[in-house]
VOPAGU-2260 file (C-alpha; in pm, 1 decimal, decimal comma):
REM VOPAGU-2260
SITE   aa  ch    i         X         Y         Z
SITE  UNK   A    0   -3591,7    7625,1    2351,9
SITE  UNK   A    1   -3714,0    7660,4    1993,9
SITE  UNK   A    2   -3974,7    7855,8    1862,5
SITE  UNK   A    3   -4042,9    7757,2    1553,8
SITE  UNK   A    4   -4326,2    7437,9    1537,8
SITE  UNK   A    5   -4077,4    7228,6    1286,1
SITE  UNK   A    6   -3786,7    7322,9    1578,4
SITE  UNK   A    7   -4000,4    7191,9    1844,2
SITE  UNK   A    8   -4076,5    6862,3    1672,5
SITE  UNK   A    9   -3736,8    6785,5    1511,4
SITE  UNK   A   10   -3627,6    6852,5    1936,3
SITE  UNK   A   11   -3912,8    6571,2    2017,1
SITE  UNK   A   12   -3793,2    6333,0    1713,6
SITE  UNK   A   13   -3432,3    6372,9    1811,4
SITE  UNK   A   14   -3468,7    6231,1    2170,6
SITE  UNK   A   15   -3654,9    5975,2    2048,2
SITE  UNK   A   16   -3401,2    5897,5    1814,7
SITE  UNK   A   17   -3141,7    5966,0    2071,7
SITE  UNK   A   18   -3287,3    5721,6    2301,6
SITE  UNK   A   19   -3387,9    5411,6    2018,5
SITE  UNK   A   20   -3015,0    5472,7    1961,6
SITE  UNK   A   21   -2877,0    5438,9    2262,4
SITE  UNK   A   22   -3050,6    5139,6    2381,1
SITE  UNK   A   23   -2919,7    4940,2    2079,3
SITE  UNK   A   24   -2541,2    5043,8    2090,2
SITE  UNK   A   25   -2638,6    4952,4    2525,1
SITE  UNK   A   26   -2781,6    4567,0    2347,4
SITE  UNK   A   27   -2500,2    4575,4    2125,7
SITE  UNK   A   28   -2203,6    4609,9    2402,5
SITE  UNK   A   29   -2369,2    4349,2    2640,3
SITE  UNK   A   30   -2379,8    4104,8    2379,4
SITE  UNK   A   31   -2007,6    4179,5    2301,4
SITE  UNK   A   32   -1930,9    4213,6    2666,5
SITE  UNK   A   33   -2106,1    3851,2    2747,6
SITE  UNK   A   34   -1898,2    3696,7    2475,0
SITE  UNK   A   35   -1556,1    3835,4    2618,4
SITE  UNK   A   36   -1667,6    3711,3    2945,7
SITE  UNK   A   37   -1742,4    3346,7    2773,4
SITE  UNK   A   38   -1404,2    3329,6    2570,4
SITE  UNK   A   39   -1212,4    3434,4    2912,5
SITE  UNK   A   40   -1346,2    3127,2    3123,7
SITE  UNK   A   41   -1276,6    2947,5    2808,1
SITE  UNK   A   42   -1573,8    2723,7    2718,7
SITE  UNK   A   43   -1619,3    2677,3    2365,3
SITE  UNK   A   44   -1930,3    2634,9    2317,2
SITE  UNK   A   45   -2097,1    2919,4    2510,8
SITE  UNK   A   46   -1843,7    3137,4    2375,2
SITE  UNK   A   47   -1969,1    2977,9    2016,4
SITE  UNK   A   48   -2377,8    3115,9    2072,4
SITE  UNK   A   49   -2254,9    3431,4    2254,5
SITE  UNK   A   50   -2021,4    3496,6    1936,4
SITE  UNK   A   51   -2337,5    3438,2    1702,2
SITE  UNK   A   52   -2538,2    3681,1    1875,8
SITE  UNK   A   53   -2298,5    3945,0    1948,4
SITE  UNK   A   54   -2169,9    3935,4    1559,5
SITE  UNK   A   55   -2534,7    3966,2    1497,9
SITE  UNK   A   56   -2588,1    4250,8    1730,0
SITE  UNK   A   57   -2252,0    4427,3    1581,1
SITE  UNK   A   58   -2455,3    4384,6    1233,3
SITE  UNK   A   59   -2723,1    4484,1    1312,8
SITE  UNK   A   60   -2591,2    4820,1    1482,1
SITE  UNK   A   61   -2361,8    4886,0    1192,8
SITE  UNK   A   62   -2667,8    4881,5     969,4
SITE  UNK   A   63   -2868,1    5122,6    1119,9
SITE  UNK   A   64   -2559,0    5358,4    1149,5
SITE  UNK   A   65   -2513,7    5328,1    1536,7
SITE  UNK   A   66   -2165,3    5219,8    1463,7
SITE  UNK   A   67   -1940,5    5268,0    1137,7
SITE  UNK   A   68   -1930,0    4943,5     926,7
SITE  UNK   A   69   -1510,3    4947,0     974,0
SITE  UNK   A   70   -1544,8    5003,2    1346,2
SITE  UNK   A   71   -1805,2    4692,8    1284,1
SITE  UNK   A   72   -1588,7    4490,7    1094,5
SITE  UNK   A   73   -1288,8    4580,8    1352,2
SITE  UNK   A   74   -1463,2    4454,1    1620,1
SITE  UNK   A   75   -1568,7    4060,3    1470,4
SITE  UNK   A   76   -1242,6    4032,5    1350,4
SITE  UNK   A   77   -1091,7    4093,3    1698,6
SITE  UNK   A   78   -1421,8    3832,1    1823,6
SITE  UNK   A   79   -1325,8    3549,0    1566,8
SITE  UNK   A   80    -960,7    3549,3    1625,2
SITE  UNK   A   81   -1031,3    3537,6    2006,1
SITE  UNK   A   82   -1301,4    3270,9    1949,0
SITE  UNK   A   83   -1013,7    3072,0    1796,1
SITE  UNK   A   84    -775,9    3085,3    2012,8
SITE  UNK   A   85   -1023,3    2890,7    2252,9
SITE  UNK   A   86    -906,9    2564,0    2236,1
């Protein structure tokens, strides 16, 4: 446990942090996960809006720093060549 006041708080700011963080990476891998599950039954057109939201999610995570932007990148590239292999 730190001693120092400035210890103590950056301790406090860090779980907070740690917690904001980990709830959006949690968003961002549901969105992704309800997509996969969309593009394996094969219907187009869910798998279209759960695409949209998950790319947006990836974004969005890459932005604030949750993810890397290649890992980001890596990961709707994989998305939009699955999404087109749906017929």
């Amino acid at each position: 446990m730190p001693n120092i006041k400035s210890a103590k708080k950056r301790v406090l700011v860090a779980e907070v942090r740690n917690a904001r963080n980990k709830a959006e990476r949690s968003a961002m891998k549901t969105a992704v996960k309800k997509f996969e599950a969309a593009a394996a039954e094969g219907n187009r057109t869910e798998a279209e809006g759960a695409y949209k939201v998950a790319v947006k999610a990836v974004d969005k995570a890459a932005a604030k720093g949750i993810l890397h932007k290649n890992n980001a990148a890596h990961k709707k590239s994989a998305m939009t060549l699955k999404l087109r292999k749906i017929g």
